[in-house]
N, C-alpha and C positions, 0 to 999 in steps of 0.2 A: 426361625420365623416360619411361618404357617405356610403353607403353597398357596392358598388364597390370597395372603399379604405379598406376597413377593410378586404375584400375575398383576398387585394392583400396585405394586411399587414401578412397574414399567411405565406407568400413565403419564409423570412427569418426564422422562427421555422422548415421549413419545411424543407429547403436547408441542415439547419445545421443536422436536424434529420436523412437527408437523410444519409450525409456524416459522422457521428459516428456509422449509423446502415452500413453501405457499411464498412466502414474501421474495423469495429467490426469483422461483419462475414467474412472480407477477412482475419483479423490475431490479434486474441482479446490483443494479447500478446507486444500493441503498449502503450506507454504514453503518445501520440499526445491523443489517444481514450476520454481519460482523460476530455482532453480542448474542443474537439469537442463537449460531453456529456454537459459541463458547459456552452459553448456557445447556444447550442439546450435548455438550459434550461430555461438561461438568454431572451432569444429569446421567448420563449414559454410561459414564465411568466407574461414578458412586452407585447404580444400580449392580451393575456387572459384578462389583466388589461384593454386594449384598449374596448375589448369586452364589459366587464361585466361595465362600465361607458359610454358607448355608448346605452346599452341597457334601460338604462333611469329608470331600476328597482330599488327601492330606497331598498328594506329590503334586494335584494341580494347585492345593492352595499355596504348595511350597515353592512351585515355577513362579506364578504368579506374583507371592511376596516377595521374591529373591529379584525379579524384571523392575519388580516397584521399588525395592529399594536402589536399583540401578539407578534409575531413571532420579531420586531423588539425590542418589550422591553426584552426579552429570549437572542437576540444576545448582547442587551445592558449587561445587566445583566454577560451576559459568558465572557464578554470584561472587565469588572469594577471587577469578581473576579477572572481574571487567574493568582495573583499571590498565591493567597488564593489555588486554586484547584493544580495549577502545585508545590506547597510545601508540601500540604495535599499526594498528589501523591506520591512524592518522600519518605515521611515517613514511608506511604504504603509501599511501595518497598524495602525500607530499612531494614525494619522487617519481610518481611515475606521472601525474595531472596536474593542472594549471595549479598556481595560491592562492585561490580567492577564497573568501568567505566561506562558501558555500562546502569548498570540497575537506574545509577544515573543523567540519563540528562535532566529529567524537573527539578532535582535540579539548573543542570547547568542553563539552560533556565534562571529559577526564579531568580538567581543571575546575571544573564549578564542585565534581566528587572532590576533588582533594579539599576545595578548602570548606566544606561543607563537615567532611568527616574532621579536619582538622581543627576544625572550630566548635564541632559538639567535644573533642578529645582535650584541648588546650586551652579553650576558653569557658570553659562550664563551670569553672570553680569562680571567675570574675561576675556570673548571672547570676541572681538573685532567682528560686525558684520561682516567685509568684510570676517574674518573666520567663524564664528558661521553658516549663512547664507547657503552657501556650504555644509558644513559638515552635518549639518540638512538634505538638502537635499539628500545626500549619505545616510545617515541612512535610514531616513525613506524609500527611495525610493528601497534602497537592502530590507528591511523588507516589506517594501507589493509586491517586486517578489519572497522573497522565501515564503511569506503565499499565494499566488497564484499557487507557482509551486506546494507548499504540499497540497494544496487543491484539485489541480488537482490528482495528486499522491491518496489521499486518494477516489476521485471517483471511480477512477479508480481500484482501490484496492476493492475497496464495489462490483464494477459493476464485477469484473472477479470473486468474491467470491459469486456469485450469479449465475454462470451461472448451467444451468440444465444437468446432469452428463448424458452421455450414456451407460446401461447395457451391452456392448458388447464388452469390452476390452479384449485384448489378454496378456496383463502385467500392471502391478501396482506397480509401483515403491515407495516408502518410503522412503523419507529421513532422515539420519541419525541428532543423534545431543547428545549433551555429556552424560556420563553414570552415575549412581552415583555408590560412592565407587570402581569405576575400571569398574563393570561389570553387574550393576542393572541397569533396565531400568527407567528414569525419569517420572513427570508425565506427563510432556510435548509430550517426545518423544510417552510415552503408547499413546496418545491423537491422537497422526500421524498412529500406529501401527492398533489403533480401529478403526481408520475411514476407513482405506484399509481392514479389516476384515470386517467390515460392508457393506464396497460396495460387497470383495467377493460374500460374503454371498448372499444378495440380488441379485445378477450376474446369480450365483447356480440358487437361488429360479424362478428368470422367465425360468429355464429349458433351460439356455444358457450355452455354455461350458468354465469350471472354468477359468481363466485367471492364469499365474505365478503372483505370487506376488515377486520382488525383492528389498529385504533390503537392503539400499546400505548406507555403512558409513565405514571408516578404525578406527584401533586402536591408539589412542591418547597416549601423553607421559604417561598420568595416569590412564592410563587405560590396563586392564590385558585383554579382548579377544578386539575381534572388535565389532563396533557396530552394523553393518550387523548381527553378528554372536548371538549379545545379544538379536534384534530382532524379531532374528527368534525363535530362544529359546522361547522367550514370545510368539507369534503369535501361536506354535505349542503350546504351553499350553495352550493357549484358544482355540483349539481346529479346529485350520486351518492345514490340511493336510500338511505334510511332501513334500509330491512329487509338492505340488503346491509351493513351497521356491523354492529360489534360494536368494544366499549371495554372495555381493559385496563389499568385506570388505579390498578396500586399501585405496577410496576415503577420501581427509582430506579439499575437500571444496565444498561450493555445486556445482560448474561450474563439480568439476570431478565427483559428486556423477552423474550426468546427463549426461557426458562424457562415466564414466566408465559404466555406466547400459546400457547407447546403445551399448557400444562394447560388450556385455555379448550379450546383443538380437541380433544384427546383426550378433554373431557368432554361434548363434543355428536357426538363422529363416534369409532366404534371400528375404524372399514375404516382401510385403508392412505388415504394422502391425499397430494395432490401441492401444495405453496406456494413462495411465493418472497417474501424481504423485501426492502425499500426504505427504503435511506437514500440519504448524501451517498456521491459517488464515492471522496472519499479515505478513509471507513469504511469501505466496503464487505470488503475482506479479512477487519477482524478481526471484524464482524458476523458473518462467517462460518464461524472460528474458533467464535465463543460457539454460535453455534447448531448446530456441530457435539456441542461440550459438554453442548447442551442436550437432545444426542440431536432432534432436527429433521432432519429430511434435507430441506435447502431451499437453493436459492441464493440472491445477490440480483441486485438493478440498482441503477446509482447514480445519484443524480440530481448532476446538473452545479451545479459551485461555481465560482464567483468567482478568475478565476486568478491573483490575485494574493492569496488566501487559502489558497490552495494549499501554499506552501511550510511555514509552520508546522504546520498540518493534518498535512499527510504525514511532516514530524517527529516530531508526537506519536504519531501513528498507529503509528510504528518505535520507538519510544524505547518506548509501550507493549506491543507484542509483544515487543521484546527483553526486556520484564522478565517476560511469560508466558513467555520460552523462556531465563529467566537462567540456566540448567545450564548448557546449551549454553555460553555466551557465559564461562561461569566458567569453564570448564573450557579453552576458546582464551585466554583471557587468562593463567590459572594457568601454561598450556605458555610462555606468550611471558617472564611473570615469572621460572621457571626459567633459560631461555632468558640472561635480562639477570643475574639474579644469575652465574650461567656463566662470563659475559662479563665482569663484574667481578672476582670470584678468580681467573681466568685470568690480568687484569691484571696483579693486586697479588700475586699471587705471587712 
């Protein structure tokens, strides 16, 4: 390729990097950010490639092929054993956390794969093409948009739990989440409790002035205080100042823990004001989400969870934003339903 061609094959990596870093620092708390990040990358990879095979260098282009072919036999490899890893997971989870629903849906997953492949594999010869054909298509074609949309989803989720904290906050908000035996702090929640301690702290030490810290969670059916009120109990026991608390203890979802903690701030402070809240890592996005709702101009930090708690977690996490953003998702699926009905009259005509 010509040197002119290759300086204007950058324009595409560049457009898209432009527009994920512009949409980023205009309001990081976007899941379009997500796609732009994956397209800037798609973009910047296939350019690079163009580069380093143009450049005629045989041992970088033979590092380079030999890294790529790794990297393709790793995704082979995580493809051929997700039913292996997402059962192995489930087990996990099963022994070490509660039964509920919730902490059981790479079970679900591994079971929807089995009788999915098992039924393109044993019942295909019972389907008549002018159906089988369609309906193929319906599947796979919903399964590589929601592994796209969570892909996206999980960039996005990396890239907002990366971003670089600023010491200068005026409040730190803590989200609540269940207690054990009524009124013990979990390890999870302790995990949300420390990370705001530790920003404190660190806040203190560069000789900037302490921030409120506010616990905001209400009291549950089974639960004897609130969780605000459990938090803060812990927090002063490790040793964070009394006068720097304040407790927010009616909220019973995160949209009101974001809700109710701004009305607490807007009613003791009318100046503009700078906060950030703190939960677990794999909430962090849609905390952020609610508290854009909440009209809050705050980011977060997440505090680090248990990695093999991780995959359910980040499940729900998507499965819950897909249903704040279920237009969207109706409206790509509606095209694809057209799409298959299409494909079936076309058949049977």
């Amino acid at each position: 390729m010509p040197s002119e061609a290759l300086y204007w094959s950058l324009l595409l990596p560049i457009s898209f990097g432009a527009l994920f870093f512009g949409s980023y620092l205009i309001e990081p708390r976007r899941l379009i950010n997500g796609l732009l990040f994956n397209l800037f990358a798609i973009a910047f990879l296939f350019d690079l490639a163009i580069w380093i095979l143009s450049s005629k260098n045989l041992l970088l282009i033979a590092v380079m092929g030999t890294l790529f072919i790794i990297i393709i036999l790793l995704l082979f490899a995580l493809f051929a054993l997700h039913l292996l890893w997402l059962i192995w997971n489930a087990i996990v989870v099963w022994r070490k956390e509660s039964h509920s629903m919730g902490n059981m849906l790479t079970l679900f997953i591994a079971l929807g794969l089995v009788v999915l492949e098992l039924g393109a594999t044993y019942f295909r010869r019972f389907i008549p093409d002018f159906v089988y054909l369609p309906l193929s298509f319906m599947i796979i074609a919903s399964m590589v948009y929601i592994l796209i949309s969570l892909y996206n989803f999980l960039t996005i989720l990396t890239i907002y739990n990366l971003r670089i904290p600023h010491y200068n906050q005026d409040y730190l908000i803590v989200l609540g989440a269940g207690l054990l035996n009524g009124d013990q702090v979990s390890p999870l929640l302790a995990a949300r409790i420390n990370a705001a301690s530790k920003f404190y702290r660190k806040q203190v030490k560069k000789g900037r002035p302490a921030p409120k810290i506010i616990y905001s969670g209400g009291q549950g059916g089974d639960e004897t205080v609130s969780e605000g009120f459990a938090m803060q109990q812990y927090a002063i026991k490790s040793g964070i100042p009394a006068s720097s608390t304040m407790v927010e203890g009616e909220s019973k979802t995160t949209f009101e823990n974001m809700q109710f903690s701004a009305r607490l701030i807007n009613a003791r402070q009318k100046t503009p004001y700078r906060a950030t809240f703190f939960t677990n890592n794999y909430h962090l996005f849609r905390a952020g989400l609610f508290a854009r709702m909440a009209g809050i101009h705050a980011n977060g930090i997440g505090a680090a969870t248990s990695f093999y708690f991780l995959p359910n977690a980040v499940i729900r996490e998507y499965v819950a934003i897909a249903v704040m953003k279920k237009r969207q998702h109706m409206i790509v699926f509606g095209g694809i339903l057209l799409i298959t009905l299409a494909m079936f009259f076309v058949q049977i005509v």
